[in-house]
VEXDOLO-716031 format. One record per residue (C-alpha): residue number from 1; x, y, z. Coordinates in Angstrom, 1 decimal. Example, Ala and Ser with C-alpha at 12.3 -4.5 7.8 and 13.67 -1.06 7.14 Angstrom:
// VEXDOLO-716031
<mimar k="1" px="12.3" py="-4.5" pz="7.8"/>
<mimar k="2" px="13.7" py="-1.1" pz="7.1"/>
This chain:
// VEXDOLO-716031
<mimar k="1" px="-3.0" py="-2.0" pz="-45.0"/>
<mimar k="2" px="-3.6" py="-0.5" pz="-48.2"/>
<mimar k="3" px="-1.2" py="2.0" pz="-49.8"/>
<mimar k="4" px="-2.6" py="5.2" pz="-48.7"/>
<mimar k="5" px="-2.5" py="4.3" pz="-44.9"/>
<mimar k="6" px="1.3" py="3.2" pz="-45.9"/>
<mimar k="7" px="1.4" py="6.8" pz="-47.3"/>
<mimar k="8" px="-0.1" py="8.3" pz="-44.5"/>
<mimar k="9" px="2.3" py="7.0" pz="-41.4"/>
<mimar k="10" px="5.3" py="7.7" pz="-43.7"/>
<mimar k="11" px="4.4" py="11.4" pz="-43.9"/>
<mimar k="12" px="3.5" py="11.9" pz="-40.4"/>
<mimar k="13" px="6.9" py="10.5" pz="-39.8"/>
<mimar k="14" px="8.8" py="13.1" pz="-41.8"/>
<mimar k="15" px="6.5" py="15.5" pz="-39.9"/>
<mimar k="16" px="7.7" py="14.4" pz="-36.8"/>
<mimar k="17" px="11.5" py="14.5" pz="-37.7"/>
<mimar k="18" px="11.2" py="17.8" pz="-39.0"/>
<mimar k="19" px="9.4" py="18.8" pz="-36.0"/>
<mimar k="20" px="12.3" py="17.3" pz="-34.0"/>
<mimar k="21" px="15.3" py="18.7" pz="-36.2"/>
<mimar k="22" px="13.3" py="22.0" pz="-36.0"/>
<mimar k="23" px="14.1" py="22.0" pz="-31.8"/>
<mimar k="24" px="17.6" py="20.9" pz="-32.0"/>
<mimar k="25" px="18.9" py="23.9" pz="-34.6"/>
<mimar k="26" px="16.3" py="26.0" pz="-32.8"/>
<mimar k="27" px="18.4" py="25.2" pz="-29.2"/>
<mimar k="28" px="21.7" py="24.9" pz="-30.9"/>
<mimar k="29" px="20.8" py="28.6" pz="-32.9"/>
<mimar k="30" px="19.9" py="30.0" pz="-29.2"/>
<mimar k="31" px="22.9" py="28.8" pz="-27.4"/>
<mimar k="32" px="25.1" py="30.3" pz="-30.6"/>
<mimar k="33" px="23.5" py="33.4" pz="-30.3"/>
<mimar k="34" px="24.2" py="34.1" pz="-26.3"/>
<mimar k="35" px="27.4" py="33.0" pz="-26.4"/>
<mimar k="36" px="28.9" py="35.4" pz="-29.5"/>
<mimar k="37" px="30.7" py="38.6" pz="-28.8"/>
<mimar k="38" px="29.4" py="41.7" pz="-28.1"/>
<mimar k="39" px="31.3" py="43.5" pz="-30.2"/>
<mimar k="40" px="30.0" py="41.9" pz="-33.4"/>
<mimar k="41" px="26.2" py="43.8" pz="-32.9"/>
<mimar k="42" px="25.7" py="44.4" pz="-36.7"/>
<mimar k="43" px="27.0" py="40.7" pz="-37.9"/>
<mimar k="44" px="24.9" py="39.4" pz="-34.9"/>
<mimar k="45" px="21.4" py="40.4" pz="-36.3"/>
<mimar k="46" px="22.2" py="39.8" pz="-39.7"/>
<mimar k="47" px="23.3" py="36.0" pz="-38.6"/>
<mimar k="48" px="20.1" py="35.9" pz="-36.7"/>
<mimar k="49" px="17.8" py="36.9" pz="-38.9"/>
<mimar k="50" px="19.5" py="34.3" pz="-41.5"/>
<mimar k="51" px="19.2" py="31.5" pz="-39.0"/>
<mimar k="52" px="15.4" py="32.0" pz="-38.2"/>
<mimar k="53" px="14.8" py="32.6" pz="-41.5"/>
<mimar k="54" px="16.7" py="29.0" pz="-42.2"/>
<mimar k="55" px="14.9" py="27.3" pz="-39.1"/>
<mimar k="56" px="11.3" py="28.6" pz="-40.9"/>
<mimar k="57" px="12.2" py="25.7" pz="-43.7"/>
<mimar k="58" px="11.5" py="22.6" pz="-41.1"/>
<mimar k="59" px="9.0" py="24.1" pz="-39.3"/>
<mimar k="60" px="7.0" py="24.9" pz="-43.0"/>
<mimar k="61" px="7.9" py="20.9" pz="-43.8"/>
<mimar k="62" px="6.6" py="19.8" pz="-40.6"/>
<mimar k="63" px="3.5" py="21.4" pz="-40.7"/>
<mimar k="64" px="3.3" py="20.5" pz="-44.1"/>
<mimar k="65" px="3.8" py="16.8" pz="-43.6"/>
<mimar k="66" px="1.3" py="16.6" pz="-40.1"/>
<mimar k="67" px="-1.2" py="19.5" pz="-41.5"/>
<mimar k="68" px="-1.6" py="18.5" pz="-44.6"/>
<mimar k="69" px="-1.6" py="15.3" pz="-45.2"/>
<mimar k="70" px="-4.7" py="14.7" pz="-46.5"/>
<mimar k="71" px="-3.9" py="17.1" pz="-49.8"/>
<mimar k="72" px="-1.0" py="15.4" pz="-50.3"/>
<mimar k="73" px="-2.2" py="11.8" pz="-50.0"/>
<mimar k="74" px="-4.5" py="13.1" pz="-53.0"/>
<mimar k="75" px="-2.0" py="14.9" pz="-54.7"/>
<mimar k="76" px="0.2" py="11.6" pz="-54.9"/>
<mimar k="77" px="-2.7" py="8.6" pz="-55.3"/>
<mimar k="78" px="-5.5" py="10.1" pz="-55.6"/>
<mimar k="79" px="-9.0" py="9.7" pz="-54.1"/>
<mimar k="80" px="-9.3" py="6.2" pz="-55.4"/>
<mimar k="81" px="-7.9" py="4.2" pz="-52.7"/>
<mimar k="82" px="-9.8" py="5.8" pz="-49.8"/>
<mimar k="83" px="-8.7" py="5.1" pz="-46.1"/>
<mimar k="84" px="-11.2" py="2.4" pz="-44.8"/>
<mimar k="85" px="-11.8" py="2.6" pz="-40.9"/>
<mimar k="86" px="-10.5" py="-0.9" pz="-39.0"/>
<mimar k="87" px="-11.7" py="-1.7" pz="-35.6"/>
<mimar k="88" px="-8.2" py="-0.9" pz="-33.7"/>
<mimar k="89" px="-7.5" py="-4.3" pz="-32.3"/>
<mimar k="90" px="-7.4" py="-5.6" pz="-36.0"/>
<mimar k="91" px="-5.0" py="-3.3" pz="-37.0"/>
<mimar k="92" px="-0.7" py="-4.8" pz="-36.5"/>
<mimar k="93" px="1.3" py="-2.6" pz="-34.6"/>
<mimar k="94" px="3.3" py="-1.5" pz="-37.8"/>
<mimar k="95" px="-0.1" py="-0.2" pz="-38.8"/>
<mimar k="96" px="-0.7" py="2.3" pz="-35.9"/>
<mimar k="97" px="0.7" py="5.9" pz="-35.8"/>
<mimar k="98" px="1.5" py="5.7" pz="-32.2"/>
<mimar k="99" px="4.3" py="2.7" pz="-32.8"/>
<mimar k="100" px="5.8" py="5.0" pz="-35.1"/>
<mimar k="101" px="6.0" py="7.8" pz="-32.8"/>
<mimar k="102" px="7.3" py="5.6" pz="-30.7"/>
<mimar k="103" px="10.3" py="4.4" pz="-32.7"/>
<mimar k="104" px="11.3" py="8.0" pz="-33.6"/>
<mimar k="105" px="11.3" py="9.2" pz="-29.8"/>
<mimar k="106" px="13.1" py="5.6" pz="-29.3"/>
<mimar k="107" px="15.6" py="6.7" pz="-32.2"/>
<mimar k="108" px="16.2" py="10.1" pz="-30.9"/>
<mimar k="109" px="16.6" py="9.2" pz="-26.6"/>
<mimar k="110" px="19.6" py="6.8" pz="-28.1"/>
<mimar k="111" px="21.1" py="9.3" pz="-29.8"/>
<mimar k="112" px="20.7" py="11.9" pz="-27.5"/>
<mimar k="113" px="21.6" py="10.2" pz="-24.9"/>
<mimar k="114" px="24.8" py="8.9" pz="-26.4"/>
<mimar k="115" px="25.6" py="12.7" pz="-27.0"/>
<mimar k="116" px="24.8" py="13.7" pz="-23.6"/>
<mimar k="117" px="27.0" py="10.9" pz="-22.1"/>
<mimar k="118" px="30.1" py="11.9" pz="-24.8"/>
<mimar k="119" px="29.3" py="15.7" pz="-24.1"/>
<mimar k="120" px="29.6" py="15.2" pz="-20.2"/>
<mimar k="121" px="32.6" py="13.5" pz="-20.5"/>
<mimar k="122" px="34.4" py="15.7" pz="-22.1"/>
<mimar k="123" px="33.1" py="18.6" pz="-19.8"/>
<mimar k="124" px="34.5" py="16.1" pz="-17.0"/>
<mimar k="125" px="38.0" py="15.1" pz="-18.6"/>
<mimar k="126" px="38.6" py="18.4" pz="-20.4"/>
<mimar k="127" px="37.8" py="21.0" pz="-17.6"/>
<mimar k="128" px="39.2" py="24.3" pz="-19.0"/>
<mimar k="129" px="39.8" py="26.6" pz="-15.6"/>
<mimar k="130" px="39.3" py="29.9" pz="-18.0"/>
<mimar k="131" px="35.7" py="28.7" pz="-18.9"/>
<mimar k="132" px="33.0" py="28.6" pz="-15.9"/>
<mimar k="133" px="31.3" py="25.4" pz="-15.8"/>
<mimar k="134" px="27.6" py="26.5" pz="-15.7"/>
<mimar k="135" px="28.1" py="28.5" pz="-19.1"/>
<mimar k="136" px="30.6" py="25.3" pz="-20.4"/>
<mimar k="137" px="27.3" py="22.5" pz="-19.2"/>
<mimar k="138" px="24.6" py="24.7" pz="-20.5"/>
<mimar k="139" px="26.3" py="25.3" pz="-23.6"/>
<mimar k="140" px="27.1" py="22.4" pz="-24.7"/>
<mimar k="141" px="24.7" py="19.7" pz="-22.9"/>
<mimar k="142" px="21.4" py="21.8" pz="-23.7"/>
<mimar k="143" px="20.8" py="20.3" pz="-27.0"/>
<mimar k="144" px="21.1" py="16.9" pz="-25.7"/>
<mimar k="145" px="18.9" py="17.3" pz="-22.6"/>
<mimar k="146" px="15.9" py="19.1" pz="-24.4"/>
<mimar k="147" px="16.1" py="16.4" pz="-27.3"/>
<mimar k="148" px="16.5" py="13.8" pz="-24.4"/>
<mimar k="149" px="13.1" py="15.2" pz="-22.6"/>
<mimar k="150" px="10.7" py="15.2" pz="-25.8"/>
<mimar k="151" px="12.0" py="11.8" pz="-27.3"/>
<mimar k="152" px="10.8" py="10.3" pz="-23.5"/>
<mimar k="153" px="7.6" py="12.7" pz="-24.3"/>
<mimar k="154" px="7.1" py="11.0" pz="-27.6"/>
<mimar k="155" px="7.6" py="7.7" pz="-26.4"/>
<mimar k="156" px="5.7" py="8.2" pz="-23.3"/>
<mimar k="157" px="2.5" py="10.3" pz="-24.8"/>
<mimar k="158" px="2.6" py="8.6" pz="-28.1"/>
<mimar k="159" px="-1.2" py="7.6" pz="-27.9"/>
<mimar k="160" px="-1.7" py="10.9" pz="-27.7"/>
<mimar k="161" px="0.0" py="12.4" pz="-30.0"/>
<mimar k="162" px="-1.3" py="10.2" pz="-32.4"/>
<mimar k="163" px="-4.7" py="10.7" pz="-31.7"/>
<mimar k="164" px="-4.4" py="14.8" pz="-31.4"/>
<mimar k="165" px="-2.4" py="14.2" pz="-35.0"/>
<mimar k="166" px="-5.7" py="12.1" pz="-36.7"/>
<mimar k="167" px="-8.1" py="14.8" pz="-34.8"/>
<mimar k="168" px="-6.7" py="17.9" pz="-36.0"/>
<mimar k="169" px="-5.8" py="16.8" pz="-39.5"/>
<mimar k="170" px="-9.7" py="15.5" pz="-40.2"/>
């Protein structure tokens, strides 16, 4: 592997994290937003218009880093070292996008599903009686479910989303 396929599989990385951190403040964002008082209208679309506008930042990297990759790969070394193409059985698993993918979605089920776990217990061991438990689960264990279901996505489809990646970026 040469250092511009290095290059290449680091930013497609930082696109995919992005991509990811872009879902859980999206979700967390959402469940903030239906859950503040009513009374608060005016401080309410002021806070989320500030938070959308926020959530545009890792959504812009993300595209940015899976896009277009190709200008910065030339923006950093050049055209000089140009990608050759390798038969994909001669390639190590390090050197294919799909392991990647599949370490981040590997990365993210852990620690979603350690937050899940913690979140349910304390939904279990702290039940408030003032707070009904279908707005008390879906606030707090929505986050951790939806992060949950595309880290299994990413590990599961990860051929997939590597190839689409390579297709739409050439």
């Amino acid at each position: 592997m040469n250092k511009r396929q290095v290059l290449d599989i680091v930013l497609i990385i930082f696109g995919i994290y992005f991509l990811m951190y872009f879902i859980q403040s999206m979700i967390a964002t959402t469940w903030q937003i239906f859950f503040m008082p009513q009374d608060q209208f005016v401080q309410k679309g002021v806070y989320i218009f500030m938070m959308w506008l926020y959530l545009l930042i890792p959504l812009a990297l993300s595209a940015l880093f899976l896009f277009r990759r190709e200008k910065i790969l030339n923006m950093l070394i050049g055209k000089t070292e140009q990608q050759e193409v390798l038969p994909a059985d001669s390639v190590p698993c390090y050197g294919r996008v799909a392991f990647w993918i599949q370490i981040i979605g590997l990365y993210y089920l852990i620690s979603s599903g350690i937050r899940a776990i913690v979140q349910l217990t304390v939904i279990i061991v702290i039940q408030n009686p003032q707070y009904s438990i279908e707005r008390f689960l879906w606030k707090d264990m929505a986050n951790p479910v939806v992060t949950l279901i595309v880290a299994a996505l990413l590990i599961r489809k990860s051929e997939s989303i590597a190839n689409f990646i390579n297709t739409i970026t050439k």
